[in-house]
N, C-alpha and C positions, 0 to 999 in steps of 0.2 A: 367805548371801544372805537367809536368809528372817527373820533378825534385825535387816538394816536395810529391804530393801526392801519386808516389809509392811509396818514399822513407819513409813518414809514414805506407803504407798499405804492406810493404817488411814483416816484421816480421808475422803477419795475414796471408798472403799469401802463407809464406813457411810452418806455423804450420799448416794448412787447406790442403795441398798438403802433408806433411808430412803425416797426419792423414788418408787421404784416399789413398795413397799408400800403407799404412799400413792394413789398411781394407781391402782392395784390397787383400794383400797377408796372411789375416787370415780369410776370407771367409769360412767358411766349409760348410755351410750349403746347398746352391744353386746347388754350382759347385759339392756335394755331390748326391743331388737328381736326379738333370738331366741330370751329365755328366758324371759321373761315371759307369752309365748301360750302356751308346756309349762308352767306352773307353777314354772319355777326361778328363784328369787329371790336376788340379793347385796345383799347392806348399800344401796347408794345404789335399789335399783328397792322394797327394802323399807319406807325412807323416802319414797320416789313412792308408792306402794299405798297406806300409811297413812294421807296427806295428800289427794291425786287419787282415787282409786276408792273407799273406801272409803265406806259411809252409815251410821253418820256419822261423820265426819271423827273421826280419832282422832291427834286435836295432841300428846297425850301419850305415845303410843307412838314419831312420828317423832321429837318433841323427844328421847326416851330415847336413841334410835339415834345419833339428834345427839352428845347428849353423850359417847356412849359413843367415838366416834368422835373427838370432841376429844381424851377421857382418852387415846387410843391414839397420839395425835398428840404430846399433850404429852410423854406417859411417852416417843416416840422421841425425842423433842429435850431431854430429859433426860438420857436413854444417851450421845446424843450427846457432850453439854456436858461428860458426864462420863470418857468416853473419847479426846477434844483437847483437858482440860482443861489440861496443860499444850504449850503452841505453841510453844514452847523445844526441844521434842524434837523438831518434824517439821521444821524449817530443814534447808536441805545447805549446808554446809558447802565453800566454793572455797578454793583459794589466791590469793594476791594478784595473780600473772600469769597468773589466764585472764581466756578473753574466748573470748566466744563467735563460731564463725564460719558463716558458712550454710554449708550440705549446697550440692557441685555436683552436678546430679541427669545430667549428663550426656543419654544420649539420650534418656531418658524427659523432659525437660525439656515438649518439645510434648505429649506423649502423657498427660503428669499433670497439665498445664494443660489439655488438651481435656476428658480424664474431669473433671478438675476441674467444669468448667465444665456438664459438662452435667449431672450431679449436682446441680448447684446450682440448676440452670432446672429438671430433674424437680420438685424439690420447690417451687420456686414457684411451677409452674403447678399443681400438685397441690392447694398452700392457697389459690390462686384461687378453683380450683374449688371447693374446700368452701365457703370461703367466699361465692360466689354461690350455696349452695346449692342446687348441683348442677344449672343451667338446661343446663350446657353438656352434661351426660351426660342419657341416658335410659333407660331401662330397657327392655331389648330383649325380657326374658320376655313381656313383655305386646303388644308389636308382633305385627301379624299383615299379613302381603305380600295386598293385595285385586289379584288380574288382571282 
């Protein structure tokens, strides 16, 4: 098994690792809010420091981080290119008489179209919300009940 089925799920694998390595080092947001007022710095709030706080502005340290941060990108998409380089090997292979048929999901039919569904509206309403930046939420620490 682990002879064909990683060597199908290799490409997958590395573009899913690639991608969140990659998140990983363009985070701003988190590591901005909570780590930055203790003194702890990643890659992207180090490039904000550099550019935004700092007097004076030191363009050549964020540019560094920059490029550093390309090389690390390039160099994955190079591993890459070079571990799917040939596409020949991850095809599967059918026979002439299939064909694919749906799954009867039986009773779960209603039950996996409802989670379906509400799955799907959680997270719309969720990028709503971000997206209006956050009129709809408030911040309750700071509310205080006047009688």
């Amino acid at each position: 098994m682990r002879r064909v089925t990683f060597r199908l799920m290799l490409p997958g694998i590395l573009s899913a690792g690639i991608y969140a390595a990659t998140t990983c080092f363009d985070t701003f947001e988190v590591p901005a809010v909570l780590g930055m007022p203790r003194g702890i710095h990643v890659f992207a709030t180090k490039i904000y420091t550099a550019v935004a706080t700092e007097i004076p502005v030191q363009y050549g340290m964020a540019s560094t981080f920059g490029t550093l941060l390309l090389a690390i990108a390039v160099m994955w998409v190079y591993l890459y290119g070079r571990a799917t380089s040939r596409v020949e090997a991850y095809a599967t292979v059918t026979g002439k008489g299939y064909r694919s048929r749906p799954t009867d999901l039986g009773k779960w039919k209603y039950g996996g179209t409802t989670l379906f569904i509400i799955y799907f509206l959680s997270l719309s309403l969720r990028r709503c919300v971000s997206w209006s930046g956050g009129v709809f939420c408030q911040d309750t620490s700071r509310l205080q009940l006047r009688l």
